[in-house]
Backbone as CSV, one residue per row, in Angstrom:
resi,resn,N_x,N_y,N_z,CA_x,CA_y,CA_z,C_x,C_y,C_z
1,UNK,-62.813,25.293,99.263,-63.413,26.295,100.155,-64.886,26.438,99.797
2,UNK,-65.601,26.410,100.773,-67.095,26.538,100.259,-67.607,27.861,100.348
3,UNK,-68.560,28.639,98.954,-68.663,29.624,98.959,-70.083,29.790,99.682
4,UNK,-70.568,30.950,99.844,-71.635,31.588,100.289,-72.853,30.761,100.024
5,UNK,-73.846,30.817,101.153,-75.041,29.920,101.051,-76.055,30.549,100.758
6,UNK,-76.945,30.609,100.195,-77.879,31.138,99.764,-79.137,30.466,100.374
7,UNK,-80.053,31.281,101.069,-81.479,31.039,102.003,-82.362,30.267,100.708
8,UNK,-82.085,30.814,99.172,-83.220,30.704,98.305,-83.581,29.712,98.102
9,UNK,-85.046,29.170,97.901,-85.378,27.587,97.592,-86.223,27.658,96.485
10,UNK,-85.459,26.333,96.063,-86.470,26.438,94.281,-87.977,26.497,94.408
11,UNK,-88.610,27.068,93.475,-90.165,27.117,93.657,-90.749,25.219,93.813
12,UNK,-91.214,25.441,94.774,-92.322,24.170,94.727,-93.521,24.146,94.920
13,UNK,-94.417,22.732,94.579,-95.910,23.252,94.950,-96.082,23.039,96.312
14,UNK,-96.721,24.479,97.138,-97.331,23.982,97.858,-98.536,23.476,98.339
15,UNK,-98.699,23.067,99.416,-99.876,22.353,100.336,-100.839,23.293,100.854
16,UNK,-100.252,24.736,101.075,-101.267,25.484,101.515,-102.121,25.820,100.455
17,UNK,-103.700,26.345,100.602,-104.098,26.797,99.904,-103.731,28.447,99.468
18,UNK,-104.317,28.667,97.987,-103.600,30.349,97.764,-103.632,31.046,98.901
19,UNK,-105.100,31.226,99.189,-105.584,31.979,99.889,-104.879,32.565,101.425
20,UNK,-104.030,31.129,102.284,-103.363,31.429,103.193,-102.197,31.021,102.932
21,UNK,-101.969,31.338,101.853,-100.274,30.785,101.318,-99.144,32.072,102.244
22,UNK,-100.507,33.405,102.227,-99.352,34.777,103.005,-98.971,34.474,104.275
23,UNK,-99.704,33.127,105.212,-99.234,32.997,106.270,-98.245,32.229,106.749
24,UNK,-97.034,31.639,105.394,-96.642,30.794,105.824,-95.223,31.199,104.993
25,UNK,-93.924,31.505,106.417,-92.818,32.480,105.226,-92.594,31.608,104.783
26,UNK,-91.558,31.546,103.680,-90.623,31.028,103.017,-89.211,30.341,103.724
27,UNK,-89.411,28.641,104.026,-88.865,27.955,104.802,-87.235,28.514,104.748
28,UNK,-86.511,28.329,106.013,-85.270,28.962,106.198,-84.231,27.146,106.345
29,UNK,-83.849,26.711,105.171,-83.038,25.555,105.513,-81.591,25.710,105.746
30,UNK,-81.000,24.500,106.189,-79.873,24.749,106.251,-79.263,24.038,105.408
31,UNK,-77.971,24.395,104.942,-77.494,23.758,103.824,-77.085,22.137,104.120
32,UNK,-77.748,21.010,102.992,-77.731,19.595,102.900,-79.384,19.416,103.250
33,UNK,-80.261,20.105,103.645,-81.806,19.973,103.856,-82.445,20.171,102.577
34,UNK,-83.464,19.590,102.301,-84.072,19.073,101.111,-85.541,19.992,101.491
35,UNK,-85.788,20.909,100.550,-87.004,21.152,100.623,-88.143,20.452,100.008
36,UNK,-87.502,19.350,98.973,-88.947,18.459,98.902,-88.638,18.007,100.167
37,UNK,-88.359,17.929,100.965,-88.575,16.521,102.243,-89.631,17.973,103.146
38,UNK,-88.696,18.301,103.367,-89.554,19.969,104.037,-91.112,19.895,104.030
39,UNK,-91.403,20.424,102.121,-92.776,20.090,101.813,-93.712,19.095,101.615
40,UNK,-92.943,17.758,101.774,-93.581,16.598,102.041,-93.983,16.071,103.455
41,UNK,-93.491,17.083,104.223,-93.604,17.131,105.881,-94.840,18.044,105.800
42,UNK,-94.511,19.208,105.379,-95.721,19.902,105.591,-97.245,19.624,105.271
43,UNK,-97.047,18.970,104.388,-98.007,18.260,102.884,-98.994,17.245,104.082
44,UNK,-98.131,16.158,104.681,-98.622,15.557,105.409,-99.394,15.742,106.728
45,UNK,-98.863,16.903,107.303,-99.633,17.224,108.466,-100.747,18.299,107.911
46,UNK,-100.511,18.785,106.799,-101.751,19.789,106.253,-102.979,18.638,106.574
47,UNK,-102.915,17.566,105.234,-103.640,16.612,105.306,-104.307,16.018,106.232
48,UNK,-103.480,15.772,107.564,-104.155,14.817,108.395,-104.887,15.623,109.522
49,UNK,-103.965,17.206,110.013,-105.023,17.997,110.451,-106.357,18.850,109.783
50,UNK,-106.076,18.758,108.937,-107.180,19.471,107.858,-107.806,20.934,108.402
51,UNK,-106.780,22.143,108.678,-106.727,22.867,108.756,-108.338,24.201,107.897
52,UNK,-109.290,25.153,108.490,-110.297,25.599,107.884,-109.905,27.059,107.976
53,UNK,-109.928,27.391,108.990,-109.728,28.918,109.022,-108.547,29.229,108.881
54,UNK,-108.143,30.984,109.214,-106.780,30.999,108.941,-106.095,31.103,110.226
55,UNK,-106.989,31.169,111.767,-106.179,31.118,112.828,-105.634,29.308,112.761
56,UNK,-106.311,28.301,112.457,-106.156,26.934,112.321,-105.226,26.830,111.247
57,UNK,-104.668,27.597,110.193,-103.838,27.375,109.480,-102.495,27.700,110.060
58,UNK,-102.341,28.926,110.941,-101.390,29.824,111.485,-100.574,28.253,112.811
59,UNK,-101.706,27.695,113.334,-101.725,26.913,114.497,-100.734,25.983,113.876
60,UNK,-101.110,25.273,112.714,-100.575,23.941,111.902,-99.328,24.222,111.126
61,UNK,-99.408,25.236,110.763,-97.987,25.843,110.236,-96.804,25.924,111.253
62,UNK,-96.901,25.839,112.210,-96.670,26.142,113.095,-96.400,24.889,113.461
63,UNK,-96.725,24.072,113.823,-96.790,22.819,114.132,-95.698,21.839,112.696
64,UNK,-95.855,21.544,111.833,-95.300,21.213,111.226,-93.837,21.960,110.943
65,UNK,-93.714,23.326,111.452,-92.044,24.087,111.365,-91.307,23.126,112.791
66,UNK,-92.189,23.179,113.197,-91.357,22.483,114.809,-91.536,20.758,114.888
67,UNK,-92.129,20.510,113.830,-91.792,19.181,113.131,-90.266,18.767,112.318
68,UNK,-90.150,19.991,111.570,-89.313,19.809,110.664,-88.050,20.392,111.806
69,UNK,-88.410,21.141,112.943,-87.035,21.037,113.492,-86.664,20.321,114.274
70,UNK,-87.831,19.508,114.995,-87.501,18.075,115.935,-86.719,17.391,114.743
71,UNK,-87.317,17.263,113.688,-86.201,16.175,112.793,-84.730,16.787,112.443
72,UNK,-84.964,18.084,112.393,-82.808,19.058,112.098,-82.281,18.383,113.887
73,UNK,-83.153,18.692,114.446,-82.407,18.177,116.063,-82.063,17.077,115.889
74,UNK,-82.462,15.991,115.980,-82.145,14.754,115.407,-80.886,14.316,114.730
75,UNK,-80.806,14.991,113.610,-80.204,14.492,112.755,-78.359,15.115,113.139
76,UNK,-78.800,16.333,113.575,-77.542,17.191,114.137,-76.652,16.607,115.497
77,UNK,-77.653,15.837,116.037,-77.446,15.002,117.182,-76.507,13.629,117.011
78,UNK,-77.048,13.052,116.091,-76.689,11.748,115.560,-75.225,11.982,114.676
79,UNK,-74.724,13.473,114.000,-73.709,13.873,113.470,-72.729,14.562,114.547
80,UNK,-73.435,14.750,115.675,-72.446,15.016,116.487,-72.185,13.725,117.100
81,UNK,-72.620,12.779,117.716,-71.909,11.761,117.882,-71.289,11.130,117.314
82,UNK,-71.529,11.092,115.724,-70.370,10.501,115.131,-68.786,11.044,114.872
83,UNK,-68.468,12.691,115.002,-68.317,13.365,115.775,-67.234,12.984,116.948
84,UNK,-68.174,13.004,117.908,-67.571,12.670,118.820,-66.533,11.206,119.118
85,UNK,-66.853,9.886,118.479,-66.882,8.601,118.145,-65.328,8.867,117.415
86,UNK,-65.397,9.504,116.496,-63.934,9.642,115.832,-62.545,10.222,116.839
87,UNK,-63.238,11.299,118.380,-62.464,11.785,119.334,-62.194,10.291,120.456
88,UNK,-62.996,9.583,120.370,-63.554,8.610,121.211,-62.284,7.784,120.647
89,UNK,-62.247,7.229,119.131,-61.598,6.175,118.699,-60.052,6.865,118.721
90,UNK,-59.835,8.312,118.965,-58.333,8.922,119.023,-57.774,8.863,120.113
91,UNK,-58.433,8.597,121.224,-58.314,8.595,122.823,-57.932,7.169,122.929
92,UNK,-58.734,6.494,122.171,-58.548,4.901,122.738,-57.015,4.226,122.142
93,UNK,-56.807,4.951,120.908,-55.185,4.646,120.282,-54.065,5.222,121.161
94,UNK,-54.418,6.266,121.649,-53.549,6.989,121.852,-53.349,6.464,123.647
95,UNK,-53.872,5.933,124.237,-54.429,4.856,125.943,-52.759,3.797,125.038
96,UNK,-53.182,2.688,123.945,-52.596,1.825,123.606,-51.226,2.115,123.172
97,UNK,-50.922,2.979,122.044,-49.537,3.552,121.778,-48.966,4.197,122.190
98,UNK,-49.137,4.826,123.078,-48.236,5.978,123.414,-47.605,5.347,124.740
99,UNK,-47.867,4.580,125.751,-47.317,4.560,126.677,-45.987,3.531,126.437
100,UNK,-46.006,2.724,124.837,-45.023,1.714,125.001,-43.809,2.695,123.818
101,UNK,-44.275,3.882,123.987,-43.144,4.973,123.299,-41.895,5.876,124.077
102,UNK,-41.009,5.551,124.337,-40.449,6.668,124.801,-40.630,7.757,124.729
103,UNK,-40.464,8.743,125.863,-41.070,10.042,126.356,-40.289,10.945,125.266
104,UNK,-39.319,10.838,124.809,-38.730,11.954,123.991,-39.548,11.812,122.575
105,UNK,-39.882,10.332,121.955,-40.722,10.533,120.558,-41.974,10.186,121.005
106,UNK,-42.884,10.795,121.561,-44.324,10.812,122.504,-44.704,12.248,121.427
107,UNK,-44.132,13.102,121.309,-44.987,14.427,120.595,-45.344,13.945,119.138
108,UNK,-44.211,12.969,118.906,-43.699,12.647,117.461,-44.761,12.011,116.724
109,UNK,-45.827,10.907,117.630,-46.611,10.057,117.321,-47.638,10.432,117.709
110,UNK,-47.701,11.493,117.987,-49.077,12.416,118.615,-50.011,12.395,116.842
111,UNK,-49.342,13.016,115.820,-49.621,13.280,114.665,-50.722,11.807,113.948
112,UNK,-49.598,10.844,114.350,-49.920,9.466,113.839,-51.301,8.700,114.397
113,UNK,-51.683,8.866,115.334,-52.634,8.626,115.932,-53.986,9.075,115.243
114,UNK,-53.409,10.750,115.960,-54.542,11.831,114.842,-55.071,10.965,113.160
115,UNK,-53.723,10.687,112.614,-54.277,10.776,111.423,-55.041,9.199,111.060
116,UNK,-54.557,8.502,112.067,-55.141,6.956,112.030,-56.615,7.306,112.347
117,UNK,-57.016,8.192,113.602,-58.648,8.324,113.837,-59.268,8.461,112.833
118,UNK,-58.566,9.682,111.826,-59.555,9.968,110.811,-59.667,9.252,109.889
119,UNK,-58.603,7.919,109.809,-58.792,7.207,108.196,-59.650,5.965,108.862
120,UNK,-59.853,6.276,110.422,-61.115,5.176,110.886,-62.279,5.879,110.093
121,UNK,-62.303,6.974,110.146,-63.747,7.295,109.604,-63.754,7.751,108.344
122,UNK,-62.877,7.480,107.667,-62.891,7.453,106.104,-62.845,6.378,105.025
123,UNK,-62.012,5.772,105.847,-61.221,4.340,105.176,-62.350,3.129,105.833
124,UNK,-63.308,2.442,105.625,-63.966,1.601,105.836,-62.712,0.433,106.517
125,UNK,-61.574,0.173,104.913,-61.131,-1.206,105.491,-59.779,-0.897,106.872
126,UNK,-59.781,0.752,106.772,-58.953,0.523,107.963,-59.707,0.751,108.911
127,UNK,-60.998,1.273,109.416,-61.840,0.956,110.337,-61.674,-0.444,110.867
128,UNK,-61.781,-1.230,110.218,-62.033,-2.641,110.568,-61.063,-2.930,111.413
129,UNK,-59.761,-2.796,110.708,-58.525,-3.385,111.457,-58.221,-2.062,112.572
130,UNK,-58.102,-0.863,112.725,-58.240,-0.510,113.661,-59.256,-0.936,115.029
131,UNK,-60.457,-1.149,114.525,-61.391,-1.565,115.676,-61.094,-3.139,115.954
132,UNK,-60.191,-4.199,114.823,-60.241,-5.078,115.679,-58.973,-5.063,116.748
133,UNK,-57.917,-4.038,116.250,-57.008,-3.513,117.446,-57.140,-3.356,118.771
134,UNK,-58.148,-2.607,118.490,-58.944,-1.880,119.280,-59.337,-2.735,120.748
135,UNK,-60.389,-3.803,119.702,-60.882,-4.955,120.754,-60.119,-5.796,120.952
136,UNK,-58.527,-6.238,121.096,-57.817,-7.460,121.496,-57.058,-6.657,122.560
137,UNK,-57.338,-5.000,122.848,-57.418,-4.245,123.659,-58.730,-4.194,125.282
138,UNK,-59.255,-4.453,124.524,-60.622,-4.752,125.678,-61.607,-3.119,124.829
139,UNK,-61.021,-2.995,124.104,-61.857,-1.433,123.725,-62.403,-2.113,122.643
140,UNK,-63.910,-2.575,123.305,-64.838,-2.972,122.321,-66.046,-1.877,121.968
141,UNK,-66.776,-1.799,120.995,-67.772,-1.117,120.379,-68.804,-0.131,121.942
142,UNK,-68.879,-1.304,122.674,-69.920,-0.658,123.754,-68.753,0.671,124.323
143,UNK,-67.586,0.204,124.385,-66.881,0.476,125.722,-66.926,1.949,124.724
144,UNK,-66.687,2.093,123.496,-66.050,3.176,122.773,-67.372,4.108,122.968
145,UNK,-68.436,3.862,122.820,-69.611,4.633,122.752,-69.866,5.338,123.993
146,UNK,-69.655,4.698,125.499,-69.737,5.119,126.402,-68.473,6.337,126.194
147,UNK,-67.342,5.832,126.115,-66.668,6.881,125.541,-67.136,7.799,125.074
148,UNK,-68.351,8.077,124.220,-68.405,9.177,123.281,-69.433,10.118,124.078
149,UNK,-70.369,8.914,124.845,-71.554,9.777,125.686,-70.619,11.078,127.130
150,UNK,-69.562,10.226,127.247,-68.543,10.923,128.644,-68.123,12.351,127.755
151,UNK,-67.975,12.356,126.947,-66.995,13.540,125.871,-68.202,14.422,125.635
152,UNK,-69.475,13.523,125.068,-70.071,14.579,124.261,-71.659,15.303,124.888
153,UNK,-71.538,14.689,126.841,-72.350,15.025,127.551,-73.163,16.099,127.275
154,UNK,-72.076,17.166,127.660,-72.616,18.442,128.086,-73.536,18.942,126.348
155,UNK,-73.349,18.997,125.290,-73.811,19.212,124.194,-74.778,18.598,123.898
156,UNK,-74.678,17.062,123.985,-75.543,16.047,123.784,-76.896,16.770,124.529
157,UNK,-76.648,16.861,125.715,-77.861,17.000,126.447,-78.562,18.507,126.257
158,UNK,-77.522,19.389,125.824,-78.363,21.049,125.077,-79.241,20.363,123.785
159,UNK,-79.046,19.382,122.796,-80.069,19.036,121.918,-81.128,18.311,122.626
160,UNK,-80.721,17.833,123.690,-82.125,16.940,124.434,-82.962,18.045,124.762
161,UNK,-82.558,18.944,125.261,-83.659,20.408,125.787,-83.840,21.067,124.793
162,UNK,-83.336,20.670,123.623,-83.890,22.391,122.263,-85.079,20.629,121.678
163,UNK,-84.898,19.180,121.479,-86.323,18.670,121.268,-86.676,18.464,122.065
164,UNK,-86.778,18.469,123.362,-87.721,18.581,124.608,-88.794,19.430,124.694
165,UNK,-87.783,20.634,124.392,-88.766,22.271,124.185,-89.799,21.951,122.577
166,UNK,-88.985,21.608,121.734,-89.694,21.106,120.812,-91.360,21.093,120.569
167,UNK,-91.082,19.640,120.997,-92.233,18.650,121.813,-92.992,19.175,122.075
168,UNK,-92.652,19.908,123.441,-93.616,20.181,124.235,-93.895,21.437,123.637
169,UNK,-93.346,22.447,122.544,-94.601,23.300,121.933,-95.089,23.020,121.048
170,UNK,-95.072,21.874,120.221,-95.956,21.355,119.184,-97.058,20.872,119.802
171,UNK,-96.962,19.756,121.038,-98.322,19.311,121.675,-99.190,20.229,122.435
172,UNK,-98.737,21.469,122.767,-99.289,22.567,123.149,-100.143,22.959,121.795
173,UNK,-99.484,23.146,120.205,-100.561,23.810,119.929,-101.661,22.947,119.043
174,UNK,-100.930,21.429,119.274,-102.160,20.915,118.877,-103.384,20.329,119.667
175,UNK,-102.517,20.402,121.237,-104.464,20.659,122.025,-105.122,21.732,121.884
176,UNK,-104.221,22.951,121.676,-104.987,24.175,121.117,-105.783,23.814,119.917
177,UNK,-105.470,23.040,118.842,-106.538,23.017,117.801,-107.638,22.573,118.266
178,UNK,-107.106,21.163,119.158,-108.048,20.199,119.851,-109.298,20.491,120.099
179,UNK,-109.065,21.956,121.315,-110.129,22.476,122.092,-109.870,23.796,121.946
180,UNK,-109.206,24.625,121.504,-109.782,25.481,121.310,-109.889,25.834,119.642
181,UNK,-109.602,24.969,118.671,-110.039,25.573,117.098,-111.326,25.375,116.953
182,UNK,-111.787,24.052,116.522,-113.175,23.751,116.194,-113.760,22.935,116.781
183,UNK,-113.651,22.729,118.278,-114.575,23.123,119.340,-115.612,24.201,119.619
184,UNK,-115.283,25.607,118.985,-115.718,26.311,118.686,-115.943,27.150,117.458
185,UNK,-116.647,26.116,116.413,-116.421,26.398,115.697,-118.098,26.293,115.660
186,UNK,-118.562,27.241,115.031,-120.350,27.688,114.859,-120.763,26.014,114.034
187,UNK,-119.971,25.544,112.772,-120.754,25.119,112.022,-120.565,23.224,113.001
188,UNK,-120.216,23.591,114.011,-120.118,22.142,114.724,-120.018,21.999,116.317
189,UNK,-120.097,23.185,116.628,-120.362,23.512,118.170,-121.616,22.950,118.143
190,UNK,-121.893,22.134,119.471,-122.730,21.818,120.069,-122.898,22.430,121.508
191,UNK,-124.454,23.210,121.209,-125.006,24.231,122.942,-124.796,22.923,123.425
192,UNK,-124.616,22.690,124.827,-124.884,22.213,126.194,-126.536,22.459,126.513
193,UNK,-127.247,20.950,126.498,-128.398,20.841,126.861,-128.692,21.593,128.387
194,UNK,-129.345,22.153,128.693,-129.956,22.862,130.286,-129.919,21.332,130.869
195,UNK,-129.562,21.689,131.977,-129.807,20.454,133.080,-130.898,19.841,134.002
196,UNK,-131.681,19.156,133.547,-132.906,19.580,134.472,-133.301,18.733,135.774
197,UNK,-133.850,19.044,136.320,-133.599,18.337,137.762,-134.609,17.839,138.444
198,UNK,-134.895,17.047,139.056,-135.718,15.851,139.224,-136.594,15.916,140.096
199,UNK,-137.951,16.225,139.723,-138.966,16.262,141.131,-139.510,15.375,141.691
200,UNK,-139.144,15.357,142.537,-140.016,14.380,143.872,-141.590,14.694,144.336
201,UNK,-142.443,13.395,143.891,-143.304,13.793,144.553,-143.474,13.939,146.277
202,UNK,-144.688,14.772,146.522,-144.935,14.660,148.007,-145.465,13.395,148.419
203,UNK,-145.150,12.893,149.624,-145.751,11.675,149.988,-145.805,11.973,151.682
204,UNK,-147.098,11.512,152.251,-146.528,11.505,153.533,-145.862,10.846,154.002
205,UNK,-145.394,9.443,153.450,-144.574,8.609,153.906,-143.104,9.205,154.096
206,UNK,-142.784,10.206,153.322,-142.169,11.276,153.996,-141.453,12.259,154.800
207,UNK,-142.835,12.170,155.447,-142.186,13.302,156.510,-142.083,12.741,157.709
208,UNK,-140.868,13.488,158.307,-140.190,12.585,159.614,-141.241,12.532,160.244
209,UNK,-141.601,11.134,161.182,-141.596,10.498,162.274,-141.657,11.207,163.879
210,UNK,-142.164,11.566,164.197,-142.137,11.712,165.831,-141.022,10.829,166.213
211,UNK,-140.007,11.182,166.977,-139.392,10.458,167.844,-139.817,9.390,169.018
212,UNK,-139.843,8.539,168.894,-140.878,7.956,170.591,-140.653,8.476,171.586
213,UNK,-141.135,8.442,172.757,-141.039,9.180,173.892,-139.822,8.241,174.757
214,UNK,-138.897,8.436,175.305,-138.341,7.575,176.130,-138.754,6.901,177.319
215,UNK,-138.689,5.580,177.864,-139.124,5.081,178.637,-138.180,5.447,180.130
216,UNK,-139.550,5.535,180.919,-138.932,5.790,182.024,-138.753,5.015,183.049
């Protein structure tokens, strides 16, 4: 039984400087997440945006949390399909055995199936021989996966919209640094030269022409 999780993370060094270290809480992981990986994420985008003030620190902090959760999306994604893949490989036994069972021991082998899926995904060497079962079935590797995308649609596609949303607020606030951090920033703003505009001399060559008179 697994006991109680604890938010706390061992002290590490960080990337921020002291000074705006108050703007940045104390990362919230979930249990099996590595806070060196965490702060080696953060570490890296400190670096390459090179963050000055503390609204530009607030921006990047910020940016690198929704870094580190495009990668939890990810990874939560890829564990739910495998996941799913083990429901996928219980469906496909259960297509093959059950119909050459009589209807009265059909509940009986319900169990057996079950427990064959899971020693697919435990047991390496019975993986093998299950999946080559599998395929002298026509239930080859592609066919099983499509399998897993049909099952695990509707979910699958709620992680496509939580890194979609992602995405698209990390690149939001790093055109915000773009153009609006130090773009305006005194020690590198550049005024806009006045525009000045081009005089023509007078010439009489110039000025319109008399029309000719029409012939009559």
């Amino acid at each position: 039984m697994n006991g109680p999780f604890s938010n706390a993370t061992p002290a590490t060094t960080s990337a921020i400087p002291v000074d705006f270290q108050v703007l940045c809480p104390a990362p919230q992981l979930l249990p099996g997440e590595s806070i060196e990986q965490y702060r080696a994420l953060q570490a890296v985008i400190f670096r390459d945006i090179a963050p000055q003030s503390a609204i530009e620190w607030l921006l990047v902090i910020d940016v690198a949390e929704l870094s580190w959760e495009i990668q939890r999306y990810r990874i939560l994604r890829h564990k739910l399909l495998e996941s799913y893949r083990q429901k996928a490989i219980e469906m496909a036994l259960r297509r093959i055995d059950v119909p050459g069972i009589v209807s009265d021991v059909k509940n009986d082998a319900e169990p057996y199936i079950v427990q064959n899926a899971l020693e697919w995904r435990l047991d390496r060497i019975a993986a093998d021989e299950i999946e080559a079962r599998l395929a002298t079935y026509g239930f080859d590797q592609h066919t099983i996966s499509v399998e897993v995308y049909v099952q695990a649609r509707e979910i699958f596609t709620l992680f496509e919209t939580l890194i979609n949303a992602a995405q698209l607020r990390r690149l939001v606030l790093l055109k915000e640094l773009n153009s609006g951090g130090r773009m305006h920033d005194p020690a590198t703003f550049i005024r806009p030269q006045p525009r000045v505009r081009s005089r023509t001399r007078y010439s009489p060559l110039l000025q319109k022409q008399p029309s000719a008179a029409p012939r009559s």
